[in-house]
C-alpha positions as CSV (number, residue, x, y, z in Angstrom):
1,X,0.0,0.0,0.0
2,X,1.1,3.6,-0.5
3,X,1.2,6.2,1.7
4,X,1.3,9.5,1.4
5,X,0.9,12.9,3.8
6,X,1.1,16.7,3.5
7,X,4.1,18.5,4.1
8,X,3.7,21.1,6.5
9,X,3.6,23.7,3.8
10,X,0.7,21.5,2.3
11,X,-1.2,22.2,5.5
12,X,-1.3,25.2,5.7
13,X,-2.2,25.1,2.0
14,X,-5.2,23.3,2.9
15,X,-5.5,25.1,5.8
16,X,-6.1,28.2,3.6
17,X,-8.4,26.5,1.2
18,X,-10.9,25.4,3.5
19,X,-10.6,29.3,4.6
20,X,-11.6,30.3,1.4
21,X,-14.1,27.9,0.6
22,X,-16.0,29.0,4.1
23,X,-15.8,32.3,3.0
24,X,-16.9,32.1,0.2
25,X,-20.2,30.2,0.8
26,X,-21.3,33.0,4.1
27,X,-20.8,35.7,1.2
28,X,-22.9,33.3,-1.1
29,X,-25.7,32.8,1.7
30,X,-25.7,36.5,2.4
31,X,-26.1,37.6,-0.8
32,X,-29.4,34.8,-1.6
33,X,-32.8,35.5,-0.4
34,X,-34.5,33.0,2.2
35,X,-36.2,31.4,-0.5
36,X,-33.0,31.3,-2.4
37,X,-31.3,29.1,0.4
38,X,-32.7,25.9,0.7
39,X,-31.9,24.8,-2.5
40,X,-28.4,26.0,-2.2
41,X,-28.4,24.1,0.4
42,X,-29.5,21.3,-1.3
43,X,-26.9,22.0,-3.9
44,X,-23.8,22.3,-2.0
45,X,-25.1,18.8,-0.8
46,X,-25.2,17.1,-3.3
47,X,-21.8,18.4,-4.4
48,X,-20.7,17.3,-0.9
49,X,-21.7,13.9,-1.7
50,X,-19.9,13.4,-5.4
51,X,-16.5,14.4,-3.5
52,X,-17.2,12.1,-1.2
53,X,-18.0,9.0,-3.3
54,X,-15.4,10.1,-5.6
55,X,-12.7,10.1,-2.9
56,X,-13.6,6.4,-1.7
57,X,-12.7,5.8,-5.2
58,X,-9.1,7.5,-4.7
59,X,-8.9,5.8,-1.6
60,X,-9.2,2.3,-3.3
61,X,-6.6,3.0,-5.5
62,X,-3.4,1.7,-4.1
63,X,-0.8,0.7,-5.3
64,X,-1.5,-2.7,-6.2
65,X,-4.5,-1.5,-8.0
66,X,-2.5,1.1,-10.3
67,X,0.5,-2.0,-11.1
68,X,0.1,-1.9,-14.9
69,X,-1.7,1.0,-15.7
């Protein structure tokens, strides 16, 4: 299996990033009507939930799994 972790510099890169991103969605929600929210609510979910199936598919891929590709 093959393991891999930030450097420190790549945490505070993701650090930042997450920043940004929560940021960016209070200026969204502040800018959007209450009728407007729900479904960006419901959006963001469901974008939530393709990140999250697609990185179980990242975390299957070891190295084993990537051996000929």
């Amino acid at each position: 299996m093959l393991r891999i972790s930030l450097t420190e510099k790549g945490a505070e890169v993701l650090k930042f990033h997450e920043l940004f991103h929560k940021n960016m969605v209070k200026s969204i929600i502040g800018a959007l009507s209450s009728d407007e929210i729900e479904p960006f609510a419901k959006a963001l979910s469901s974008i939530s939930s393709f990140f999250k199936a697609y990185d179980n598919v990242i975390n299957y891929v070891n190295e084993d799994n990537i051996k000929g590709m």
